[in-house]
N, C-alpha and C positions, 0 to 999 in steps of 0.2 A: 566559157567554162573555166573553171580553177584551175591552176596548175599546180601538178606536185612542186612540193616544198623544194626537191633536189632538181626540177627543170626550171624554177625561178633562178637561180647562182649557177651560171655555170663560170668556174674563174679563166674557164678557157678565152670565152670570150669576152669578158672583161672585169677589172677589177674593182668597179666602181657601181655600189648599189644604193637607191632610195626606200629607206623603208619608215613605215607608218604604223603608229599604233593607236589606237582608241580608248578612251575608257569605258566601261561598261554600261550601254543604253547611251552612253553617249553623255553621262552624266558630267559636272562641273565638279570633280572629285579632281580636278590642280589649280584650281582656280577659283572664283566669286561665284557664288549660284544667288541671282536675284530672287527667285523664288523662296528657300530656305534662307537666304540672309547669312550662310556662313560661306567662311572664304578659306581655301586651300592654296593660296598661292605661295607660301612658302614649300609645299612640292615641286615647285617646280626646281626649285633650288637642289631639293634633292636627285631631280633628273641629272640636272648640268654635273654636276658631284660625279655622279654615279656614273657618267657616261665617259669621265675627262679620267676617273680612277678605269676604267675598264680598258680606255684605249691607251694606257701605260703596262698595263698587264699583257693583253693580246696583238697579234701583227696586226689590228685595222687601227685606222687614224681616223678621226672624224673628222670631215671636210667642213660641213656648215651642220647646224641643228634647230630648229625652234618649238622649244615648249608654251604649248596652246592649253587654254582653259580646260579642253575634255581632248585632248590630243596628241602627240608630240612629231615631228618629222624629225632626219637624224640621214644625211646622205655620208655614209664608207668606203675608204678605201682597204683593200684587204689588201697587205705585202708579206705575199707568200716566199718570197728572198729573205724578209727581214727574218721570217718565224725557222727558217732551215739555216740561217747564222746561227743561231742562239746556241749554246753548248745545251749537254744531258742535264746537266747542272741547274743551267737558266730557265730549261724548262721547268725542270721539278720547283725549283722555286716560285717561276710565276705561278706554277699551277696551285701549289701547296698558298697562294695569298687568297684564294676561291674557295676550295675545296679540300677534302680531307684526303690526305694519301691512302697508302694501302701497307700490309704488312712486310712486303717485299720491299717496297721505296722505303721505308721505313731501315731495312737493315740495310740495304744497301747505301745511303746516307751515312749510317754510321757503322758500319763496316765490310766494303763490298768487298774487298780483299777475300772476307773470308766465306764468301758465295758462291755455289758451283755454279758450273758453266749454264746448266739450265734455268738457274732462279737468275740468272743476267741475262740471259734470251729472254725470258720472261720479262724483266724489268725495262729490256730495250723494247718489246712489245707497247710495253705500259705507255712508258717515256715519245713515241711514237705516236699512239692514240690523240696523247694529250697533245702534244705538238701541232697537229692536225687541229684538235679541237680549241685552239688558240689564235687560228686562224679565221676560225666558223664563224659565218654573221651569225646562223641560229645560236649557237653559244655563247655568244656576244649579247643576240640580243636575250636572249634566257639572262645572262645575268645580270641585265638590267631590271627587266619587267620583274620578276622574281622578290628581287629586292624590292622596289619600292612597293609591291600589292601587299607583301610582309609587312613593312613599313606602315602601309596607309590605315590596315586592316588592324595593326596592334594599337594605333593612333585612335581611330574609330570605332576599338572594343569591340570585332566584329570577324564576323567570317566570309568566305565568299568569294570569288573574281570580283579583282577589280580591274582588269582590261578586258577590252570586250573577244579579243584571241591572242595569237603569240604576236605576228606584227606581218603587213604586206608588203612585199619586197618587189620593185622595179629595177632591172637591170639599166645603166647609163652606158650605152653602147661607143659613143664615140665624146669627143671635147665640146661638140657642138649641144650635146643632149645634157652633159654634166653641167656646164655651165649655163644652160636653161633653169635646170631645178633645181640647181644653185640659189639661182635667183627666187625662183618660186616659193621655195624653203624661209628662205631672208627675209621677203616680204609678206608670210602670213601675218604676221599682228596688227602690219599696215592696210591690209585688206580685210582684216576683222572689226578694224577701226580698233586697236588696243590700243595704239600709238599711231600719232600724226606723223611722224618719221622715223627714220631707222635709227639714229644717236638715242631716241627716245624710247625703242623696242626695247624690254629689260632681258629677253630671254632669248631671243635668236642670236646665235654665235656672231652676227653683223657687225650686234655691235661691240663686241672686245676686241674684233681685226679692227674698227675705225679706232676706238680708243689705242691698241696698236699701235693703228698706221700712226696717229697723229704723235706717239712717242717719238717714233721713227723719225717723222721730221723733224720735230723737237731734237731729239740725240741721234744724229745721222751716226755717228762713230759704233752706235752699241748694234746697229742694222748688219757690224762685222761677226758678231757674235750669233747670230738666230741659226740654228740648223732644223731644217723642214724634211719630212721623209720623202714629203709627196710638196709641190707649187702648189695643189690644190687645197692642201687639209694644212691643220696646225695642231 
């Protein structure tokens, strides 16, 4: 049986989730459809984009991801520490890079000084919400999926879903289970047969950590400089 959306996450027990999305019937709508003869693999670019801009916006970090022909995988880490650092400030900001304020955030921006006490309980309510919802994989993943079905639909002069739902989520309970589907995640295209090896995979995160790593040993000195939030993600 399905589980509700809020018994999938629970970040009590842990902070690291795998989720999966589809595309609609399953179709070849980010990649080469043999059948039709046209090719969307410049989406996927739009993925990698869209998910490397989201995880600079909200507390998760993306640990690996690979965008598949009618597919994509995308394992997160939520840093519920990092998103209650953030000032009132840095919230409204990052939130206002998404979405439209309100007419309170709005005076309060440019003159909270002269706001009573109530429209500032109010605005800490707001400031609050968002805060929370900066953490959310659901909000996370909504502003992914969102965008590119926009994207693909104005592309294709068309209407419609283009994922076949919002996306399915697996909790990664322990180090042993994360770095399982780590792996798993990494080598889709190799087990699709898209590529004979992972330097050769264009779209799973694989391969920019090898490209990376191989800076690294190239220029051991600049390996002084890398700040990671999480060993696991980048």
């Amino acid at each position: 049986m399905t589980k509700p959306r809020n018994e999938q996450v629970s970040l009590e027990e842990t902070s690291f989730y795998h989720c999966m999305v589809r595309c609609v019937r399953r179709a070849y709508l980010c990649g080469a459809d043999s059948e039709t003869g046209e090719n969307f693999d410049h989406r996927k670019q739009w993925l990698v984009s869209r998910l490397r801009f989201l995880s600079y916006v909200y507390a998760i970090d993306i640990c690996v991801y690979a965008i598949m022909s009618n597919h994509y995988h995308v394992v997160l880490h939520v840093d519920q520490v990092r998103a209650q650092s953030w000032s009132d400030d840095g919230v409204v900001e990052r939130w206002l890079q998404l979405y439209n304020g309100d007419v309170l955030i709005n005076r309060w921006l440019a003159a909270r000084e002269t706001m009573s006490t109530a429209e500032l309980q109010a605005v800490s309510v707001t400031i609050a919400q968002w805060r929370e919802r900066l953490c959310s994989i659901s909000w996370f993943m909504r502003g992914v999926n969102e965008t590119i079905a926009r994207m693909a639909n104005e592309e294709d002069n068309c209407k419609g879903r283009f994922w076949e739902g919002r996306f399915k989520s697996q909790a990664l309970l322990d180090e042993g289970a994360l770095l399982t589907c780590m792996a798993y995640v990494d080598l889709n295209p190799v087990r699709a047969a898209m590529a004979d090896d992972l330097i050769d995979s264009d779209f799973p995160s694989i391969q920019q950590r090898l490209f990376d790593y191989a800076k690294i040993q190239n220029h051991p000195n600049q390996n002084r400089y890398r700040t990671n939030t999480h060993p696991a993600c980048f």
